[in-house]
C-alpha positions, 0 to 999 in steps of 0.5 A: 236657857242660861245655867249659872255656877252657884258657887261663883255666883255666890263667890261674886255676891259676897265679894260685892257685898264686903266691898259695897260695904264700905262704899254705903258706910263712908257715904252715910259717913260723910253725910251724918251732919247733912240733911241729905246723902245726895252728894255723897252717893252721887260721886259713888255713883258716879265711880262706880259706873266709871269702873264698870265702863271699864271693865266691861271693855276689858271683859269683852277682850277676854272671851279671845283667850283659850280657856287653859290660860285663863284658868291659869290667870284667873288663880294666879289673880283670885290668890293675889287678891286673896293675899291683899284680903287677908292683910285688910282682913287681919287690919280688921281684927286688929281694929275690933281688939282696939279702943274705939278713938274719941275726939273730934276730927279737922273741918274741912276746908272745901265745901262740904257738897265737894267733899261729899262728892269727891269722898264718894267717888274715890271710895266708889271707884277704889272699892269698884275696881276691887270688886271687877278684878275678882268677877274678872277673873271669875269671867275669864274662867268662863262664868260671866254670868254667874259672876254678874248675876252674883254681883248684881244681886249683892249690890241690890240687898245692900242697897236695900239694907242702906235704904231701911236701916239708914246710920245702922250700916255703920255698924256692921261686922264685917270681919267674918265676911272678910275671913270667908271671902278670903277663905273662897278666893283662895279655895278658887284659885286653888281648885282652877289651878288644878283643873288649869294642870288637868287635875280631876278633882274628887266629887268634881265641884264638890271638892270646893266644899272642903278647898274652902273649909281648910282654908277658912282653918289656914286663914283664921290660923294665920290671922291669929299668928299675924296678931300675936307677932306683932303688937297692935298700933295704938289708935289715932289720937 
């Protein structure tokens, strides 16, 4: 029987449903004057599995390295994508204290059916390749299933959301997911590290409960200073 680790199960369902996110939203975007998505969740389709068959490589390579220094990796990792979250979190609430830009856009010169396709597949694969990174690393430290069954579980909610609520996706706030998905990277490279140095966490894994809640404190804070110290750009024209 397969035991699976709730935290890094929930770690990968909420990475895939921030990233996901966005995938669904320009889909929808660049089908609003279609009749049908089709070509746009083709080529996010399409990216998506070509990422996937990647990683699956790459994942099949890591079962070859000790479990120490891929707790080491897998921390160094999950902080550095932490890193590059906490700037796109921070873009975030710099959008959300922003007027919204008005005016239309520039037609496109390709056919619409290619630009659909190709749009889909760039974000598909881009937003992809940042979910694999993070279940990565949460399969290096020896979580793969958890990981994978985390991930699964995000893309199918989100899909059925997509499904019922159609345009409405566009509209979600994803601010606080980006805050607490960057607060959990953070708390797991932290907590991995020290077991890494052969650390015994106090309450075991428990002790991620307070890892994350004084990292969700430190992110928010730094979110705070980053926007006051430098002033918000003025919105497209």
């Amino acid at each position: 029987m397969v035991a699976f680790y709730v935290p890094v199960l929930l770690a990968a369902f909420v990475i895939t449903v921030l990233e996901m996110t966005e995938v669904v939203a320009l889909v929808l975007a660049l089908g609003a004057d279609e009749p049908s998505l089709r070509h746009g969740a083709a080529g996010a389709v399409a990216g998506c599995a070509t990422v996937a068959l990647v990683a699956l490589a790459a994942g099949a390579a890591l079962l070859a390295f000790p479990r120490a220094y891929l707790l080491w990796a897998s921390a160094v990792v999950l902080a550095a994508f932490g890193v590059f979250l906490f700037r796109s979190t921070v873009r975030t609430y710099r959008r959300l204290r922003l007027p919204a830009p008005r005016g239309p856009s520039g037609a496109p010169t390709m056919p619409r059916k290619v630009v659909q396709f190709a749009g889909g597949f760039t974000v598909g694969a881009v937003e992809a390749t940042e979910v694999v990174v993070v279940l990565l690393a949460l399969t290096a430290a020896g979580y793969g299933g958890s990981a994978v069954l985390g991930a699964v579980a995000g893309g199918v909610l989100l899909v059925a959301v997509a499904l019922a609520v159609g345009e409405r996706v566009r509209q979600i706030k994803i601010a606080w997911l980006k805050l607490g998905a960057t607060s959990m990277l953070f708390a797991f490279a932290a907590f991995w590290a020290g077991e890494a140095r052969g650390w015994a966490w106090p309450g075991a894994d428990l002790f991620l409960v307070p890892l994350f809640l004084i990292a969700l404190l430190a992110v928010r804070g730094a979110v705070e200073l980053r926007l006051r110290s430098a002033p918000p750009a003025p919105p497209p024209a």
